[in-house]
C-alpha atoms as one frame of an Amber mdcrd trajectory, in Angstrom:
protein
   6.807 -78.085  71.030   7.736 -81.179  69.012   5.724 -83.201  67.099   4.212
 -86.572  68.469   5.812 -89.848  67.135   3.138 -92.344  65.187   3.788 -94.596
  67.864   2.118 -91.859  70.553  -0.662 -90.895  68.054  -1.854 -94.154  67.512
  -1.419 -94.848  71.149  -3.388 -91.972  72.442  -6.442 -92.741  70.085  -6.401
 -96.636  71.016  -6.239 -95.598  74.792  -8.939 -93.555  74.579 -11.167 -95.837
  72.709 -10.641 -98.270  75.328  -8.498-101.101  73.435  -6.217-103.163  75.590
  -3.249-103.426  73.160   0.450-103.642  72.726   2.090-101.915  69.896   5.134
-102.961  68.395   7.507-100.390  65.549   8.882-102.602  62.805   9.675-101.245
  59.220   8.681-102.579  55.804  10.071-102.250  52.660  11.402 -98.750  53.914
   8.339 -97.757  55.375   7.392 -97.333  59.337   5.089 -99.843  60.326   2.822
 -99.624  63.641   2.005-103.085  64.269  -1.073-103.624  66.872  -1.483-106.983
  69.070  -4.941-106.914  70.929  -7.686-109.284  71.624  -9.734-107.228  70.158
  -8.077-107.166  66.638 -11.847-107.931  64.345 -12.739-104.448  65.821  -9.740
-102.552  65.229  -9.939-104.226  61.569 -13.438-104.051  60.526 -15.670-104.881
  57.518 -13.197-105.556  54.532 -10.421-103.764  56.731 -12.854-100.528  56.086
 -11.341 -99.496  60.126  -7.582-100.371  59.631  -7.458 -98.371  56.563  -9.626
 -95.292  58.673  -7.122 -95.662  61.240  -4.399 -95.502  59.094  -5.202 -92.546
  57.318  -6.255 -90.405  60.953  -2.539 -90.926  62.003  -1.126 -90.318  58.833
  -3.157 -86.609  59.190  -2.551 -85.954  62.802   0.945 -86.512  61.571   0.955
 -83.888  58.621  -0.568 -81.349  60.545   1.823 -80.804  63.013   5.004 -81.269
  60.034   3.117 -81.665  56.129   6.938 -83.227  55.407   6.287 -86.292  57.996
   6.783 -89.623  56.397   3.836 -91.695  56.178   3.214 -94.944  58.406   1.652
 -98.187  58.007  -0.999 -99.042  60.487  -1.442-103.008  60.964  -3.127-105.019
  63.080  -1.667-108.868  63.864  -0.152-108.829  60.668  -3.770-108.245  58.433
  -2.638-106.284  56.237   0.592-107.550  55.340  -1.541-110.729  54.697  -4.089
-108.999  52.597  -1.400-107.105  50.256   0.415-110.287  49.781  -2.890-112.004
  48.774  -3.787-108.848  46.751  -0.282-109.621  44.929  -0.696-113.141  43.977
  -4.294-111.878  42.782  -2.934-109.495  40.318  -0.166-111.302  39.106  -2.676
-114.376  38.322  -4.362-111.770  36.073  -1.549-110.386  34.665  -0.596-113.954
  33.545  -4.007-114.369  32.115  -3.978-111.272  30.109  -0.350-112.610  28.574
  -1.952-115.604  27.892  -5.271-114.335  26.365  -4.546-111.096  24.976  -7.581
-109.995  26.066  -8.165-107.345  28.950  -9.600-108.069  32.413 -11.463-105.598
  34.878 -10.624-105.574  38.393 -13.064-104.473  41.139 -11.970-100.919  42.511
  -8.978-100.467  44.482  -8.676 -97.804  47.022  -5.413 -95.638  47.098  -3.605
 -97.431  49.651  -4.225-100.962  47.109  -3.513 -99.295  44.016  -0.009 -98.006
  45.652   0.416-102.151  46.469  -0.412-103.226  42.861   1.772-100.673  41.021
């Protein structure tokens, strides 16, 4: 038996959660990306994007169970995250800039993996 595509993983789980929702395969700066249209899109994102990024990870690991050398995917919903990493971006270059221009070192507020990944 083959392994499920990302696009039937993350279609299964949405189903049976109940979401009404389209999903549409684009890629990203050689990555896969899963991107989700529904009305219900604040759900499916969450508190600080807290279910997007839980989401993200459960398909990456349905994924690597059935075949550890699976590439990883990018689960987004109406474009939120490609929003947020863009604005996470512009953050850390402003602060980059400031530390050039200060010489003096700034703390950020923790990143998680996926942001870290973004910022290096």
């Amino acid at each position: 038996m083959s392994a499920p595509a990302p696009r039937e993983i993350l279609d299964t789980i949405l189903g049976y959660l109940g979401f009404a929702f389209e999903i549409e395969e684009q890629e990203r700066d050689g990555h896969a990306v899963l991107q989700i249209y529904t009305h219900d899109a604040k759900l499916l994102i969450g508190p600080r994007g807290e279910t997007l990024d839980e989401l993200q990870f459960l398909v990456n690991r349905l994924l690597q169970a059935k075949n550890p050398k699976a590439a990883r995917v990018i689960v987004d919903v109406e474009h939120h995250r490609q929003m947020r990493d863009d604005a996470l971006v512009a953050t850390v270059r402003k602060l980059a800039e400031a530390v050039r221009t200060s010489g003096k070192p700034i703390q950020t507020e923790a990143l998680n993996s996926y942001d870290r990944y973004i910022v290096h």
